[in-house]
C-alpha positions as CSV (number, residue, x, y, z in Angstrom):
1,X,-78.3,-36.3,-10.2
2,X,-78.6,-33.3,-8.0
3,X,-81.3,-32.9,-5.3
4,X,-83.0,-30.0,-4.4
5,X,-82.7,-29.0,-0.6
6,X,-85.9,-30.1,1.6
7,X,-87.9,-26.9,3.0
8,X,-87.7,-27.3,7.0
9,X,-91.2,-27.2,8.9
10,X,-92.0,-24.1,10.8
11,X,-92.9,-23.2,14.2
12,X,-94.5,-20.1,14.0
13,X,-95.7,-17.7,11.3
14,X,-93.1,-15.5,10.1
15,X,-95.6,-12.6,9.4
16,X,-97.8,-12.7,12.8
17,X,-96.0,-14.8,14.7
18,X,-99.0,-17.6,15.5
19,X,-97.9,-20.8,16.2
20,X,-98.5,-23.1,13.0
21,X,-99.2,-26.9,12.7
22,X,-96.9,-28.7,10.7
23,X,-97.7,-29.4,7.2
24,X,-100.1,-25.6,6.7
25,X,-99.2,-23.9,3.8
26,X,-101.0,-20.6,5.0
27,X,-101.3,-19.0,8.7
28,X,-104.4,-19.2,10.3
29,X,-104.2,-15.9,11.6
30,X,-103.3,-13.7,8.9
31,X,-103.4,-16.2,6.1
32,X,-99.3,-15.7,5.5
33,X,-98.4,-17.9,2.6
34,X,-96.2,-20.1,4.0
35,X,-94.8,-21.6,0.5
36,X,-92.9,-18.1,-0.1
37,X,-90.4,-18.2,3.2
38,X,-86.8,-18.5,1.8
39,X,-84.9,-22.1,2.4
40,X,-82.4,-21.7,5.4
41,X,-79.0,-21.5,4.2
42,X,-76.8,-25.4,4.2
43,X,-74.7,-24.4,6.4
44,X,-72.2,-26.1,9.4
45,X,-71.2,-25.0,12.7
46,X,-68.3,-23.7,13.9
47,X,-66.2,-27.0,15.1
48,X,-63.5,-27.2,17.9
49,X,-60.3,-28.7,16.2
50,X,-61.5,-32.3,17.1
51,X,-64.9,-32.2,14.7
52,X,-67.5,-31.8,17.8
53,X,-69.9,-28.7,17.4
54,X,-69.0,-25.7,19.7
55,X,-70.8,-26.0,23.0
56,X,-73.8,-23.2,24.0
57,X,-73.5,-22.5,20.1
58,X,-77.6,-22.9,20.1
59,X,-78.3,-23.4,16.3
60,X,-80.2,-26.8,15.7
61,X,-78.6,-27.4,12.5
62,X,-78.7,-30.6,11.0
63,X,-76.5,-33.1,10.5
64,X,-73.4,-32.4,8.0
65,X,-73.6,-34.5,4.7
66,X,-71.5,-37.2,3.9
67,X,-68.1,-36.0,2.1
68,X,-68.7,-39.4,-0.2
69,X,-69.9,-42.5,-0.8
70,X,-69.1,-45.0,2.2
71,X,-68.5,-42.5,5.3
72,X,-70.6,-42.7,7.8
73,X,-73.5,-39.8,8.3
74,X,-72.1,-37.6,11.5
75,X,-68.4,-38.2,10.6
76,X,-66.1,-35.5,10.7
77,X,-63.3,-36.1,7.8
78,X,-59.9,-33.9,8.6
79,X,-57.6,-32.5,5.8
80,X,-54.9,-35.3,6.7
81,X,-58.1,-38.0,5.8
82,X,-57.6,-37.2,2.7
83,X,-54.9,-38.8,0.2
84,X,-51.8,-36.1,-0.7
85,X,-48.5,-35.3,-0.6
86,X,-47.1,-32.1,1.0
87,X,-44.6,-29.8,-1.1
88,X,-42.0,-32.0,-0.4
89,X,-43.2,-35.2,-2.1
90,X,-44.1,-36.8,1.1
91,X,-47.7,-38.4,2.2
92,X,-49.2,-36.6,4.1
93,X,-50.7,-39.7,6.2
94,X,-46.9,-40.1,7.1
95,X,-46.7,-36.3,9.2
96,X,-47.0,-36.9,13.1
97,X,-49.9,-34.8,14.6
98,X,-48.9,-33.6,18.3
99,X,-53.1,-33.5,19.0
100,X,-56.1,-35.3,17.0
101,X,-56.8,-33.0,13.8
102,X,-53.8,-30.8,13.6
103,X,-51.5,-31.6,11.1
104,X,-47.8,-29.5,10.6
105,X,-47.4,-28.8,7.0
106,X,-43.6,-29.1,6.9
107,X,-40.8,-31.2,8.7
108,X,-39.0,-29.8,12.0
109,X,-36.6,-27.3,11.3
110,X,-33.2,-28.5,11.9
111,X,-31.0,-26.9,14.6
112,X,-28.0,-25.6,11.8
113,X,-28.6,-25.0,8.4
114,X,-25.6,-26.5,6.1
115,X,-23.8,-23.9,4.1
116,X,-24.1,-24.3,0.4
117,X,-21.1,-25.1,-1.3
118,X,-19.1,-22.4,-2.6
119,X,-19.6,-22.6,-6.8
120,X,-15.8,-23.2,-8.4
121,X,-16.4,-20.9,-11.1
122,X,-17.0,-18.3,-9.1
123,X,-13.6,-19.0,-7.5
124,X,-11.5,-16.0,-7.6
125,X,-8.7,-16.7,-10.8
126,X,-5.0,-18.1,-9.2
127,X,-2.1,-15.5,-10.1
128,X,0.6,-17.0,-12.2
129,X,3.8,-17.2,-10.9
130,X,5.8,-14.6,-12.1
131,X,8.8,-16.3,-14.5
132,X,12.2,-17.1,-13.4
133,X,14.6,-14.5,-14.3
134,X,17.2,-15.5,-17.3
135,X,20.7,-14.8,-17.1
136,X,21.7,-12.1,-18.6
137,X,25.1,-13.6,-19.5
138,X,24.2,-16.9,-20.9
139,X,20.8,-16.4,-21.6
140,X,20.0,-20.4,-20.7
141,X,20.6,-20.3,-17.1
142,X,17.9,-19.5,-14.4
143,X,19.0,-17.1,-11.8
144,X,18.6,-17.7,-8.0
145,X,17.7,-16.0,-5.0
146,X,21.3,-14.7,-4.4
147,X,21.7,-13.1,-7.5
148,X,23.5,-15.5,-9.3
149,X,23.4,-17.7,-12.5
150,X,22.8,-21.5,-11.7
151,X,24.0,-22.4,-15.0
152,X,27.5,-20.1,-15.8
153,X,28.1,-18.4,-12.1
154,X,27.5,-15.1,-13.3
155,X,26.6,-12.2,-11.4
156,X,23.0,-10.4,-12.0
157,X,22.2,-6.3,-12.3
158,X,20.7,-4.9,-9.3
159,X,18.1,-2.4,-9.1
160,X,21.2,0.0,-7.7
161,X,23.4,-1.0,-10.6
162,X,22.2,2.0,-12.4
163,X,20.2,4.6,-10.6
164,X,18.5,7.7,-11.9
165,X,16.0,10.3,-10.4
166,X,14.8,14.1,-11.4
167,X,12.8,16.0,-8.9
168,X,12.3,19.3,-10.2
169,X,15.1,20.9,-10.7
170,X,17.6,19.0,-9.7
171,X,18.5,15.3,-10.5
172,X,21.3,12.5,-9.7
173,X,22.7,9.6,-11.3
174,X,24.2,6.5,-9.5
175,X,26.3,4.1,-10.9
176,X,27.8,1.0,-9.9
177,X,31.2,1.2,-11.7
178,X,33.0,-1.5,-13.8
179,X,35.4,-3.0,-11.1
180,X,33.1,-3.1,-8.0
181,X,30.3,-5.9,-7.4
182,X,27.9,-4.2,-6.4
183,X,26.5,0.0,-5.9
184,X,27.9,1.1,-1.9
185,X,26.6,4.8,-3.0
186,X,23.1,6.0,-2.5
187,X,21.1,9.3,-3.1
188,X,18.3,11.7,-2.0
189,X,17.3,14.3,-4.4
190,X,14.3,17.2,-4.1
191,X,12.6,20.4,-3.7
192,X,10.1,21.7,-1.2
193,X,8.9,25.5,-0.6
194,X,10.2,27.6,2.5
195,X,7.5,29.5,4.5
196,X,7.7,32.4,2.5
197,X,6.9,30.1,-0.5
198,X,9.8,30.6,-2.7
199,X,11.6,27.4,-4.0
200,X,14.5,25.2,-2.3
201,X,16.4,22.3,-3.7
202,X,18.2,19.3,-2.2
203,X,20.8,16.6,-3.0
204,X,22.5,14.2,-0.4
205,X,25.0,11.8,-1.7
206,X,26.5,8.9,0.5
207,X,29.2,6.7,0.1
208,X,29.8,3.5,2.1
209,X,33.0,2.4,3.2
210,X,33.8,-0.6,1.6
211,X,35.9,-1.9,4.6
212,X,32.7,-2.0,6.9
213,X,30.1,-4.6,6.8
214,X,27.0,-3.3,4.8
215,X,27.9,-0.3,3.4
216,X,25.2,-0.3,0.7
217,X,23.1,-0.2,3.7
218,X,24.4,2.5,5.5
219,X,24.4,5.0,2.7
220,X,20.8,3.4,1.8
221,X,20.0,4.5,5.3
222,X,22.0,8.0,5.8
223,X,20.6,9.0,2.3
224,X,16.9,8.9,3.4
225,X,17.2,10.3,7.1
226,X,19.2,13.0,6.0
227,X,16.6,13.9,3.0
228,X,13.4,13.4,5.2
229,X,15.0,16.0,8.0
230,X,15.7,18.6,5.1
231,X,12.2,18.2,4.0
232,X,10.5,18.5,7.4
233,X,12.8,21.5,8.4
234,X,13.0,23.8,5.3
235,X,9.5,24.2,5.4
236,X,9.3,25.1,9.0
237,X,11.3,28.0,8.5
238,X,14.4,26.4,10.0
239,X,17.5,28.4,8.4
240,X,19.3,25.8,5.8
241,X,22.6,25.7,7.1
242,X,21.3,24.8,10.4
243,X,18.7,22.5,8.7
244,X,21.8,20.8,7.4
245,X,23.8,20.1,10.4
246,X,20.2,18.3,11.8
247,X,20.4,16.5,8.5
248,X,23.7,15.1,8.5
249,X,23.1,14.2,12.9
250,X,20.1,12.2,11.7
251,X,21.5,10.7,9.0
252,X,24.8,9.2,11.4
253,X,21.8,8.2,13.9
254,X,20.4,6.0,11.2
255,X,23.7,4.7,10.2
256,X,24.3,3.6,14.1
257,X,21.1,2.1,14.8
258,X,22.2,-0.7,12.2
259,X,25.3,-1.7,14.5
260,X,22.5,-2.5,17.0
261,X,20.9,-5.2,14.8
262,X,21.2,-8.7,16.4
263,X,24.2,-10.4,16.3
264,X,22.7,-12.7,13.7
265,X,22.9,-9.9,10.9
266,X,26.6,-10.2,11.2
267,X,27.4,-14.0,11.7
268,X,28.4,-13.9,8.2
269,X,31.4,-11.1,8.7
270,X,32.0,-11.0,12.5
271,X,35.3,-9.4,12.4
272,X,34.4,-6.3,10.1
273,X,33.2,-2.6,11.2
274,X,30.0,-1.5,12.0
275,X,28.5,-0.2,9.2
276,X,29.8,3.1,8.1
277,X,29.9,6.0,5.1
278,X,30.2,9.4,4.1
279,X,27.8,12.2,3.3
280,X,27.6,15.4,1.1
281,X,24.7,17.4,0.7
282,X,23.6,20.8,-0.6
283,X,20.5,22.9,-0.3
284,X,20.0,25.7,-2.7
285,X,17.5,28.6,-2.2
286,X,16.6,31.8,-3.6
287,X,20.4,33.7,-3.3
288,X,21.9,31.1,-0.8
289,X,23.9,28.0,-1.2
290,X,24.8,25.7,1.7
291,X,26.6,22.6,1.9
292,X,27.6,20.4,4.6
293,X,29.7,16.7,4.7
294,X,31.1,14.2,6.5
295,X,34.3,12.5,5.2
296,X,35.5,12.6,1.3
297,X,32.6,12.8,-0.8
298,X,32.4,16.3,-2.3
299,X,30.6,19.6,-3.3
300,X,31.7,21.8,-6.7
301,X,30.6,25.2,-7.5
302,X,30.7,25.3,-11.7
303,X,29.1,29.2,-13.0
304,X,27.4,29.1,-16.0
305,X,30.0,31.8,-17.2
306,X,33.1,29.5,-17.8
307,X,35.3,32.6,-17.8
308,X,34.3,32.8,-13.9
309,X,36.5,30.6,-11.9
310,X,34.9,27.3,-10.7
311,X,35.0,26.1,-6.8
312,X,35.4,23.6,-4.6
313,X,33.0,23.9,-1.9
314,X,34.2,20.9,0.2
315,X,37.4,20.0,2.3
316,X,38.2,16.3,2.7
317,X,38.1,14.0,5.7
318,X,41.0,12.0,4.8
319,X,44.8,11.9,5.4
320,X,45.9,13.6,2.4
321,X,43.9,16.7,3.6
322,X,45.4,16.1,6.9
323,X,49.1,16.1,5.5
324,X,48.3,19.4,3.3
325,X,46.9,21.2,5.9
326,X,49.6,20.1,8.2
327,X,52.0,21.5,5.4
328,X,53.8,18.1,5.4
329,X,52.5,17.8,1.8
330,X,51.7,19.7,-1.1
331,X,48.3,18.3,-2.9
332,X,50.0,16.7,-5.9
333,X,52.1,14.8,-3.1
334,X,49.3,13.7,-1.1
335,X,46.9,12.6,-3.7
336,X,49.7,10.1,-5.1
337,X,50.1,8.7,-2.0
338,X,48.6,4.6,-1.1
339,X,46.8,6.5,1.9
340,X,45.4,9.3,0.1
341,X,42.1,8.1,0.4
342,X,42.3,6.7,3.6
343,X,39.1,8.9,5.4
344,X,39.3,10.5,9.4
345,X,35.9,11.4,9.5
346,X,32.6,9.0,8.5
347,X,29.1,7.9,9.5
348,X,28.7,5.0,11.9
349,X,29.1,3.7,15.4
350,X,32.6,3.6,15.4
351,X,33.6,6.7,14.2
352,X,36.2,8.4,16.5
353,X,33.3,11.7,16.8
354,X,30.8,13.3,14.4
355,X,31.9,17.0,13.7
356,X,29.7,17.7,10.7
357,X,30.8,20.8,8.7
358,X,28.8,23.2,7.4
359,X,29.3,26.1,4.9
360,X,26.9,28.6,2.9
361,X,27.8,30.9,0.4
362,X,25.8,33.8,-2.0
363,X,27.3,33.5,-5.5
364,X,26.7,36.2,-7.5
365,X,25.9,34.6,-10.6
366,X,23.9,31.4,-12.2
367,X,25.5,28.3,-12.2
368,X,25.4,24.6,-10.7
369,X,26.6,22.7,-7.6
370,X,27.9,19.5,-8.3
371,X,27.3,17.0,-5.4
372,X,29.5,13.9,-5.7
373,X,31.4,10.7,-4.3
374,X,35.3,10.2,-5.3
375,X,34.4,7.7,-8.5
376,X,33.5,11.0,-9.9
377,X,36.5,13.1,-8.6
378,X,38.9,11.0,-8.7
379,X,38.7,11.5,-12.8
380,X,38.1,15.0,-12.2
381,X,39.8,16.1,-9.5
382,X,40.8,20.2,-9.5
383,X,37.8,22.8,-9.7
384,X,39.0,23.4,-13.0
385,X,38.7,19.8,-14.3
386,X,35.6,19.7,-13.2
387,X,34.8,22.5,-14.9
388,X,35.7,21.4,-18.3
389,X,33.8,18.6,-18.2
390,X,30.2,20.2,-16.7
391,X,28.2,20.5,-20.2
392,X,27.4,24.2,-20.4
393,X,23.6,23.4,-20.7
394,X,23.6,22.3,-17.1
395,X,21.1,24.3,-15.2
396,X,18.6,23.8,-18.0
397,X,19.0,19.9,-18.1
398,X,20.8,18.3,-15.2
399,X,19.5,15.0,-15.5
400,X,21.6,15.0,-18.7
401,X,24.5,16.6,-17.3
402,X,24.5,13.5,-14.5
403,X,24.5,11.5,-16.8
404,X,27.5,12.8,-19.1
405,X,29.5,13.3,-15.6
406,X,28.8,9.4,-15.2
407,X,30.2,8.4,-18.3
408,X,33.1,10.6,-17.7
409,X,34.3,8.4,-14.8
410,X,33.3,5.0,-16.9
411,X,35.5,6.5,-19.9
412,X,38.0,7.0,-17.3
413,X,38.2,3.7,-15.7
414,X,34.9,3.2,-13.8
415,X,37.3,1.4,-10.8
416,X,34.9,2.8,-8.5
417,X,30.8,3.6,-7.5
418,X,30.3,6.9,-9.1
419,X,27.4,9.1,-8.1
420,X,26.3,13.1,-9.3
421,X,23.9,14.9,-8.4
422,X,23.4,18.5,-10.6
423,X,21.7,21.3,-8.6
424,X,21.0,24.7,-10.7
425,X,21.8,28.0,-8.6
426,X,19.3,30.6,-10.3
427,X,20.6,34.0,-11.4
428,X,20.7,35.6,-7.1
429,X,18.1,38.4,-6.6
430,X,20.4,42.0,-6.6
431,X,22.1,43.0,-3.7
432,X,23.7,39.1,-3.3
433,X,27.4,38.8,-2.0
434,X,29.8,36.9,-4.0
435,X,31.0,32.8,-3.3
């Protein structure tokens, strides 16, 4: 049952200030009705953290009531008095106080927080293993790093086996042949702009010498040096018979740096060459045709008006040129000859000395250049040969065209890499001098 709060006995009259005796119910001054002066608010005092009232506080305030039955009038209960648990499910009774009446709500902080375990489905997914390539002979067998069939022996296609590529106008075809084991040839075909923006096409054709060690390699190698030179010089301005000779210099540079491998590269052949091969490239622009080579490999001029006689553009590095120039030889004579093929000039650190050779010519009509290693010539040998079997729609699709003069050589034999490159020669501006 509740109990209403006791009116406290007053000192003085509220209204005039007179002192007052205790138990009046009216001054005796001003007759102030005593019975109307408000109750004084239940409250506490401020208290220091250990319960006691604040010193000099001067408020006579009564004693606190008790929180509940059984404590003791005057006691001071504290939060932690009480029964609980903090958020963590533990009693509060159990938290250590570092001073009577202050209580720390949580548990010391440690000094390193554990990382939370990373979730396995979030786990990024693992990348299958790419399958085992089959044989493509006996179709059981699984093939290993070298190349080979585990099962039957049998030798895989490489990714030079068979080689195509169109830039623009121009395109090659590269071939491995159907005696050889593997591609030595390599190619570099495209187009860029010269300063004054009109159009210029490239092809470089290599072909490694089969009795040096890594002669896939060194045409690999000579192909691309000589194709990035063309590219950074055309566009400077640099006149492209001059760009070409740079071309052919960086592309022997590149062969040479390979004989400076470590010793290791070659513990497998120590008593072959350095690796060596040869080059032909041409560079067509608007009324100008320039080629330049070292060693056999070979450029043919082809018009687009068969009556117009076809050209070779290209004179051998090889003993049956020697032996016809020297007059000791007519062509026919030479070319049957065992050393016919048998090169004086090539690409690589042990060639005698690199005397690149440089032509240009201004036809004075449309036609093509074909760019190619002997496993196309050899089946093709005479301008006029070549000729015959250049489809006439050549300029307008040379990828095609490479790809006939291909199959020429495989109908023919195939005993050798064969690789073509087909480079249209627009119709020349007027005024242009004749090949």
């Amino acid at each position: 049952m509740s109990q209403m709060p006791q009116q406290a006995a007053l000192s003085k009259c509220p209204s005039c200030t007179e002192p007052l005796e205790s138990g009046d119910l009216f001054c005796g001054a001003c007759g102030y009705d005593l019975s109307v002066v408000p109750v004084p608010p239940q409250d506490h005092p401020t208290l220091t953290m250990t319960g006691s009232p604040a010193p000099g506080d001067g408020v006579d305030w009564p004693a606190p009531e008790p929180v509940g039955s059984g404590s003791t009038p005057g006691e001071v209960h504290l939060p932690a008095d009480l029964p609980g648990t903090d958020s963590g499910g533990k009693s509060l009774h159990a938290q250590e106080r570092a001073a009577p009446g202050v209580r720390f709500d949580r548990s010391p902080e440690p000094d390193e927080y554990p990382l939370q375990a990373p979730d396995p489905r979030a786990a990024a997914p693992a990348v299958p293993e790419e399958p085992q390539p089959v044989c493509v002979a006996c179709r059981a067998g699984r093939v290993d790093s070298d190349g080979y069939c585990e099962n039957c022996g049998h030798a895989q296609p490489r990714e030079r086996d068979h080689m195509e590529r169109e830039s623009g106008p121009v395109a090659a075809v590269s071939d491995r042949g159907l005696r050889h084991h593997r591609n030595e040839d390599a190619f570099t075909v495209d187009h860029t702009a010269l300063p004054d923006g009109s159009p210029a096409t490239l092809a470089i054709v290599c072909d490694g010498v089969s009795s040096a060690t890594r002669p896939d390699e060194a045409s690999a190698a000579a192909a691309q040096a000589a194709g990035d030179t063309l590219l950074a010089a055309l566009p400077r301005g640099t006149h492209p018979q001059q760009a070409m000779h740079e071309a052919i210099v960086a592309a022997a540079q590149a062969v040479n740096a390979l004989a400076e491998e470590p010793a290791s590269a070659r513990e497998h052949a120590p008593h072959q060459n350095a690796p060596a091969c040869t080059i032909v490239g041409a560079v067509v622009t608007s009324g100008l045709l320039v080629v330049g080579w070292v060693g056999d490999s070979r450029a043919y001029w082809v018009p687009a008006d068969r009556g117009a006689p076809a050209a070779r553009l290209t004179e051998d590095d090889s003993w049956a040129a020697q032996m016809v120039a020297a007059g000791l030889m007519n062509e026919a004579e030479a070319y049957a000859d065992e050393r016919a093929h048998a090169i004086t000039g090539w690409l690589g650190a042990d060639a005698y000395e690199l005397e690149p050779h440089t032509a240009s010519f201004k036809p004075d009509r449309p036609g093509v250049v074909v760019v190619c290693t002997d496993g196309l010539w050899n089946y093709a040998e005479t301008a006029e040969e070549m000729s015959e079997v250049v489809p006439a729609d050549a300029a307008e699709r040379p990828l095609h065209s490479a790809r006939v003069l291909v199959g020429h050589a495989l109908d023919g034999g195939g005993h050798d890499n064969v690789t073509v490159a087909v480079v249209p020669f627009p119709a020349p501006p007027q005024g242009a001098g004749s090949a």
